[in-house]
C-alpha positions in Angstrom: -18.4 -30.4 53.7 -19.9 -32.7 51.3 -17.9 -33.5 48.5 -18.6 -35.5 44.8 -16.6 -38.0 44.2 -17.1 -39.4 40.2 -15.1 -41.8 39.4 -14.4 -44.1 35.4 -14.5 -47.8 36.2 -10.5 -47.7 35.5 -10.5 -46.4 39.0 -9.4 -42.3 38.2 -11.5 -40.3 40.5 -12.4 -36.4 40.6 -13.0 -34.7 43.6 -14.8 -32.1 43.6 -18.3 -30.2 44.1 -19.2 -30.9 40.4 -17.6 -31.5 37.1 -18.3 -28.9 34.5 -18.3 -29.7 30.4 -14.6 -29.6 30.0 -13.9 -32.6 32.3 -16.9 -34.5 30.6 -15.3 -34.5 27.7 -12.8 -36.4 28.8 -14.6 -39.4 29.3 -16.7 -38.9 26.2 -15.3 -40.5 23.5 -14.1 -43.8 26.1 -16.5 -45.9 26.5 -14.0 -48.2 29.1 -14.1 -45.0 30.8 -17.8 -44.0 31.3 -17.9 -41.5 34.0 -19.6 -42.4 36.9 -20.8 -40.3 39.4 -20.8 -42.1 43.3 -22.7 -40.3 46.0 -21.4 -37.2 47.6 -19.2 -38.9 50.2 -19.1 -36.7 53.9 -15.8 -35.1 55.1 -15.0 -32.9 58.0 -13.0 -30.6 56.0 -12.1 -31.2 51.9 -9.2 -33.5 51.7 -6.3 -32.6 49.6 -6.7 -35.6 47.4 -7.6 -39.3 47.0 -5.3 -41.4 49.1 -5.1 -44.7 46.6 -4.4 -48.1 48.2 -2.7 -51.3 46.8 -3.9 -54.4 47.2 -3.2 -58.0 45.4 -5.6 -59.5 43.1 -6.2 -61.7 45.9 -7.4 -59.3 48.5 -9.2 -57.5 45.8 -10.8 -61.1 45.2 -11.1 -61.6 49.2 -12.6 -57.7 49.9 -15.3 -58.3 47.0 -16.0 -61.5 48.5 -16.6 -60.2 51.9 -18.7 -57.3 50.6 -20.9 -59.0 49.1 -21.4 -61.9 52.1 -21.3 -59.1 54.6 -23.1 -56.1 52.9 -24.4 -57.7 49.1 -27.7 -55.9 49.7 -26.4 -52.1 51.4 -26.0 -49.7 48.5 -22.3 -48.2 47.6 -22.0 -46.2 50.7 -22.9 -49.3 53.0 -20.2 -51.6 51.0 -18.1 -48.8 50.9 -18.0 -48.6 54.6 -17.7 -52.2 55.6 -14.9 -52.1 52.6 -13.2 -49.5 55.2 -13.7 -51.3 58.7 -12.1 -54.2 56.5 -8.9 -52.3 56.0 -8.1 -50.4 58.9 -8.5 -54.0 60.7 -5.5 -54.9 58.6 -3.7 -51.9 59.0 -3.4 -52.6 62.8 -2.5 -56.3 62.7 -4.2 -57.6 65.2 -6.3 -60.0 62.6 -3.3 -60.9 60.2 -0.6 -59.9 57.5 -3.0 -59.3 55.0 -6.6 -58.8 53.9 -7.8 -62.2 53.3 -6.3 -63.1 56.8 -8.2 -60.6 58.3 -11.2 -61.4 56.4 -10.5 -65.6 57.4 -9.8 -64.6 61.1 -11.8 -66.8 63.6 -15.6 -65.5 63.7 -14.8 -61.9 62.8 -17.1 -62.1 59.6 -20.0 -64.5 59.9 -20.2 -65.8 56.5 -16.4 -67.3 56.6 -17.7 -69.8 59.5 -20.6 -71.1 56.7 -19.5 -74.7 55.1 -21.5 -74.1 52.2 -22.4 -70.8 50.4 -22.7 -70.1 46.4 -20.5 -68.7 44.4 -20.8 -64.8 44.3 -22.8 -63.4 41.3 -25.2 -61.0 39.6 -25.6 -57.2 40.0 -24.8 -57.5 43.8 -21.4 -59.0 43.1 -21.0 -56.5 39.9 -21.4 -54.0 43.0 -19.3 -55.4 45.3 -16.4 -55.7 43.2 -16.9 -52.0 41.7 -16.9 -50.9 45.9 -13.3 -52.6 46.2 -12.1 -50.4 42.9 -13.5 -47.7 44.5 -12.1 -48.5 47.5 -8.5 -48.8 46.2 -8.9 -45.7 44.2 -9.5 -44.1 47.7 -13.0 -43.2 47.9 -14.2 -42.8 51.6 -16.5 -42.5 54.2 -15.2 -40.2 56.9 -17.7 -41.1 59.1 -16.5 -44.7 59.9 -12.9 -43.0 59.5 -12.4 -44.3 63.1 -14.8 -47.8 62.7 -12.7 -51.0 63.3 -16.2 -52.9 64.1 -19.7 -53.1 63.2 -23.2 -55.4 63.3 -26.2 -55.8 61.7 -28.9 -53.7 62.9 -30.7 -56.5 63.8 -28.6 -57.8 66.5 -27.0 -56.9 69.7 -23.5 -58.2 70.6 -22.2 -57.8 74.2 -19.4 -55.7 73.3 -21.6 -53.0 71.0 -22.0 -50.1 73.5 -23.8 -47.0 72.3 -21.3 -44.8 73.6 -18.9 -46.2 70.9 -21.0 -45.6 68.5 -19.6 -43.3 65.3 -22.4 -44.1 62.2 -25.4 -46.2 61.2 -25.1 -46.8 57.2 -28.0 -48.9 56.0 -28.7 -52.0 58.0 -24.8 -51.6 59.7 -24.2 -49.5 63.0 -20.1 -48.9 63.3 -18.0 -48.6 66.1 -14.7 -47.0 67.4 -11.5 -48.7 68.5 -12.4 -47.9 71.7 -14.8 -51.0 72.9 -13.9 -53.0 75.5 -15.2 -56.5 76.6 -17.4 -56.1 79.5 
């Protein structure tokens, strides 16, 4: 089923296949609010809502940060997804406590091992940081549901084995749980 999601920069989101002239007029008068629509997201079957996440201003700092090292030039969906490999790698614990840790973990996000990098900015970070309230307000990508790894298309890691393959979003190819070293 393919699903709209529009959501108001105050992340409140509306699922559904589209919003009729009742609902716009919600957002009409708020200009804070401007309704925005984000492409239809993919799910095997319509959820029964949003599932919101928390985080601190610092992950939300940390998240935006990685998104746009990791994915600054993917559109929404591509952030979106590397924004969700992100957290499910901190919801097993294996990389740390919490997101920034995960994000900091030895080599697990090439940019972190740079000395030197400028400051995030312009529409691209704009973007980024849009994603993680996106994100948060529980906008996903069933797709990568089960992704806890990915790569550039342009390169080919030992571990990244076709048969653990689950999606290929703009220049990233994502990965199940399931790889093992070889």
């Amino acid at each position: 089923i393919t699903v709209a999601v529009f959501c108001t920069i105050v992340p409140v989101c509306i699922l559904g296949d589209s919003l009729n002239e009742t609902d716009l007029v919600l957002f009409e008068d708020d200009p804070i609010n401007q309704l925005r629509i984000i492409e239809p997201v993919q799910f095997k079957s319509r959820p029964p809502g949003l599932t919101p996440v928390y985080l601190t201003e610092e992950e939300q700092v940390c998240l935006a940060r990685n998104l746009f090292f990791e994915a600054g030039v993917e559109d929404h969906r591509g952030k979106l997804a590397v924004a969700q490999v992100t957290y499910k790698r901190l919801r097993t614990g294996r990389w740390g406590d919490n997101l920034c840790d995960v994000i900091h973990y030895r080599s697990q996000f090439s940019w972190t091992n740079l000395k030197k990098r400028k400051p995030p900015s312009g529409p691209f970070w704009t973007e980024s940081q849009q994603v993680v309230r996106d994100f948060m307000a529980g906008v996903r990508i069933d797709s990568v549901s089960d992704a806890l790894f990915y790569h550039a298309d342009y390169v080919s890691p030992n571990w990244a084995h076709e048969e653990n393959m689950v999606a290929s979003i703009g220049r990233h190819i994502f990965y199940n749980n399931d790889i093992k070293r070889r």
